[in-house]
C-alpha positions as CSV (number, residue, x, y, z in Angstrom):
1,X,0.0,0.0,0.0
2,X,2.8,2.5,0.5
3,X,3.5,2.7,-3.6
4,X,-0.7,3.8,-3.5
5,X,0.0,6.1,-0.4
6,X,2.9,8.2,-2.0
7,X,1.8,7.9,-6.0
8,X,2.0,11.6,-7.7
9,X,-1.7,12.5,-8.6
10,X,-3.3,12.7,-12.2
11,X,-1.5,16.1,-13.6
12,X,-4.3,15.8,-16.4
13,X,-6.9,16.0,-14.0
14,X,-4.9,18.6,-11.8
15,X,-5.2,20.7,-15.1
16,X,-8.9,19.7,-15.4
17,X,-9.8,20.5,-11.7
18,X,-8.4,24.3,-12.2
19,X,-10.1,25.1,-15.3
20,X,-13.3,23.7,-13.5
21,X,-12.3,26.1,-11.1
22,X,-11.9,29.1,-13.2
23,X,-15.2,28.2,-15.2
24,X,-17.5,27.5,-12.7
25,X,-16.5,29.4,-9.6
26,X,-17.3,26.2,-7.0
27,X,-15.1,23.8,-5.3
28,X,-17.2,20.8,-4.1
29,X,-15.3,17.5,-5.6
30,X,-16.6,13.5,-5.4
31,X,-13.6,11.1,-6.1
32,X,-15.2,8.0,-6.2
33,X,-12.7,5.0,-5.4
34,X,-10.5,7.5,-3.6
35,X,-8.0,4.8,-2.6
36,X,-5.0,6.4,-0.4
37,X,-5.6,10.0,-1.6
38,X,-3.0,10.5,-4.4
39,X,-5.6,13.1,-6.2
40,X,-8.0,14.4,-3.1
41,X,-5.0,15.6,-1.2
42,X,-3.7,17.7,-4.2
43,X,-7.0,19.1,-5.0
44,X,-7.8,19.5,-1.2
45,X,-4.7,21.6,-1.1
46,X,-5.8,23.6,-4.8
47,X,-8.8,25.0,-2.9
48,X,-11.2,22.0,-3.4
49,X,-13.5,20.3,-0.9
50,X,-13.2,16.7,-1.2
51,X,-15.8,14.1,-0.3
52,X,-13.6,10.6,-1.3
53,X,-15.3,7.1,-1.2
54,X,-13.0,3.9,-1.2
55,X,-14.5,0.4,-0.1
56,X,-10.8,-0.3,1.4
57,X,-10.7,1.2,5.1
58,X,-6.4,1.1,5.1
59,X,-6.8,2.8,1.8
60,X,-9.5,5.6,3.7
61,X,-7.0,5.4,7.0
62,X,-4.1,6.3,4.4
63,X,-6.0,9.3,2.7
64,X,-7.0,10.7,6.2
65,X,-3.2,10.7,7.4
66,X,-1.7,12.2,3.6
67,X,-4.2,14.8,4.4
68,X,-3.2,15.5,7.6
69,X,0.5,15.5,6.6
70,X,-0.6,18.0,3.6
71,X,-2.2,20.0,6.4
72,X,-5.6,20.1,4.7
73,X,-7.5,17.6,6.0
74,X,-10.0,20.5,7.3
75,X,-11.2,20.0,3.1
76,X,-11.1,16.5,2.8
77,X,-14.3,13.9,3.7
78,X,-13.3,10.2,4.0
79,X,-16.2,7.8,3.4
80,X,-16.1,3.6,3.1
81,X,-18.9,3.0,0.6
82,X,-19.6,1.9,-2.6
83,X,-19.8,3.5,-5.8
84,X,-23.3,2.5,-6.1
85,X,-24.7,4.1,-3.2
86,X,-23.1,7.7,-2.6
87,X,-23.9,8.8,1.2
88,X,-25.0,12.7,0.8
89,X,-27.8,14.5,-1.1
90,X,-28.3,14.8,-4.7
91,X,-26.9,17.6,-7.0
92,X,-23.9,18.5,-3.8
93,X,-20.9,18.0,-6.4
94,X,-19.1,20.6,-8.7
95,X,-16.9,17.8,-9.5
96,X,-17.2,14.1,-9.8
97,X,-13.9,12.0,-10.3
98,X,-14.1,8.5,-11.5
99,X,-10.1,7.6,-11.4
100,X,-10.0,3.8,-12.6
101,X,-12.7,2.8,-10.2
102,X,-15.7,2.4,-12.9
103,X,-14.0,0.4,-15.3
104,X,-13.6,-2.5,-12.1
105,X,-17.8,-3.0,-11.9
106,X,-18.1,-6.7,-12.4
107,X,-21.2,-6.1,-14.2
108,X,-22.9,-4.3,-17.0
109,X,-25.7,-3.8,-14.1
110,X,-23.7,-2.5,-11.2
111,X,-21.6,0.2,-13.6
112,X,-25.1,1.5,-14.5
113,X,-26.0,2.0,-10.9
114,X,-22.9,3.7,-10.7
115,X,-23.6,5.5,-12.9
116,X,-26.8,6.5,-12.5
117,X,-25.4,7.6,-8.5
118,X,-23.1,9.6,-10.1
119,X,-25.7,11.5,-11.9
120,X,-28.0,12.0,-8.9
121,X,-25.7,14.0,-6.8
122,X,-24.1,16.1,-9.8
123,X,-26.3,18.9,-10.6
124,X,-26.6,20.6,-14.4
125,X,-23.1,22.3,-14.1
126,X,-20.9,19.5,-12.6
127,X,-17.8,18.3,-14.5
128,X,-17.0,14.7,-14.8
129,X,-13.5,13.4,-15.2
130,X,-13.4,9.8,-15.9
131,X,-9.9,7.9,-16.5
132,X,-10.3,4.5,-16.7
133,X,-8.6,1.7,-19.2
134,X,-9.4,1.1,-22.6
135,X,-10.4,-2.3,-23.7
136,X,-6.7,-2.0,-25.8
137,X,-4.9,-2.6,-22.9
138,X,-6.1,-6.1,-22.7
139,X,-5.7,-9.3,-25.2
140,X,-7.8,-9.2,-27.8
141,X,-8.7,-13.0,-27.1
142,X,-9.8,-11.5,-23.6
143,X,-13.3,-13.2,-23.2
144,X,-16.3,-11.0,-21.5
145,X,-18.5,-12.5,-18.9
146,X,-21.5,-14.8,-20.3
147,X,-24.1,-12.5,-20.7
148,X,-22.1,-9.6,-20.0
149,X,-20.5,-8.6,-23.3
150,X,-18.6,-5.3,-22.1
151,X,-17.1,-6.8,-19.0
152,X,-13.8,-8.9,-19.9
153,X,-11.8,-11.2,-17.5
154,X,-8.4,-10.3,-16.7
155,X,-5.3,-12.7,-16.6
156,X,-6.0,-12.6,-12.7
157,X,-9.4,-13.2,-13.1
158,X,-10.4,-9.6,-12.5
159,X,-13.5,-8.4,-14.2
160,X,-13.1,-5.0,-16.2
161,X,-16.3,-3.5,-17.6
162,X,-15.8,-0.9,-21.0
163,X,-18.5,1.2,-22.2
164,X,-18.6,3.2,-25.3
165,X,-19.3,6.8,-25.7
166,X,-22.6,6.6,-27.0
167,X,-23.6,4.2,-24.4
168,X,-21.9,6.0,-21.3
169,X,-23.6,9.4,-22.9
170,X,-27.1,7.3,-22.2
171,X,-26.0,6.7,-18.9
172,X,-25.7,10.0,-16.9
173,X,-29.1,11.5,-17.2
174,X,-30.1,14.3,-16.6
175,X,-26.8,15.6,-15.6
176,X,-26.2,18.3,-18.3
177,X,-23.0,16.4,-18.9
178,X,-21.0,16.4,-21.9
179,X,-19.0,13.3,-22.7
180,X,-17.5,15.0,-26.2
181,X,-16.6,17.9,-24.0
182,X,-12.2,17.5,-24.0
183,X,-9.9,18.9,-21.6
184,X,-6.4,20.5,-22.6
């Protein structure tokens, strides 16, 4: 865990988070499958206030203590729940982050409650910054799950679930979101 506790955060989304910052005036950030804080502390310390969900309590215990060491942990909101089922009200982020968390939903079902979770607490203005891996990074002899044709088994018998544009575009409702919208 200490490679997770000490990685250097996303400098695209770092870039991302400011220009959200300059556009829209507000600094109310969701990063979903926070793990040890490696983008929540940085943004914590840009200005942001971070709510950050992980299902892995040393993960949580980790963020809380980066946070401290940062000296902003007066920002930062540690939470052990699933993506599926945020725990605050709807439309109460500026910002959701999705860092390689939606990609590991070991079902077509359970990424669309995702999802759709995400969507209820983002309000018509929230940004969304999703990294997650492409379906190139595996085999192409990868198989999906039977009945689940965009969630592939790993070599470690990981699940990995892929969505295309058009279909993740269907998915967040009634956000205002635009997937085509690029960041620089």
């Amino acid at each position: 865990m200490s490679g997770f506790a000490q990685s250097a955060p996303n400098a695209l989304l770092m870039r991302f988070a400011e220009g959200e910052t300059v556009r829209s005036g507000h600094h109310r950030a969701l990063d979903l499958g926070c793990g040890a804080g490696r983008n929540a502390v940085p943004l914590a310390a840009s200005g942001w206030n971070i709510l950050g969900l992980d299902l892995s309590w040393p993960m949580l215990v980790a963020a809380s203590a980066r946070g401290i060491e940062a000296g902003v942990a007066d920002r930062l909101a540690w939470a052990m729940a699933p993506m599926e089922s945020i725990p605050t009200k709807g439309q109460s982020f500026d910002l959701i982050i999705a860092h390689g968390i939606w990609n590991l939903a070991p079902s077509v079902a359970l990424f669309r409650r995702a999802v759709e979770e995400a969507a209820r607490v983002a309000h018509h203005e929230t940004a969304l910054f999703v990294f997650t891996f492409s379906r190139n990074t595996l085999p192409p002899d990868v198989p999906s799950v039977p009945g689940e044709p965009f969630i592939l088994h790993s070599s470690r018998g990981n699940h990995s679930a892929f969505s295309p544009r058009t279909s993740f575009s269907r998915r967040w409702p009634g956000s205002g979101s635009n997937p085509t919208r690029a960041s620089n």
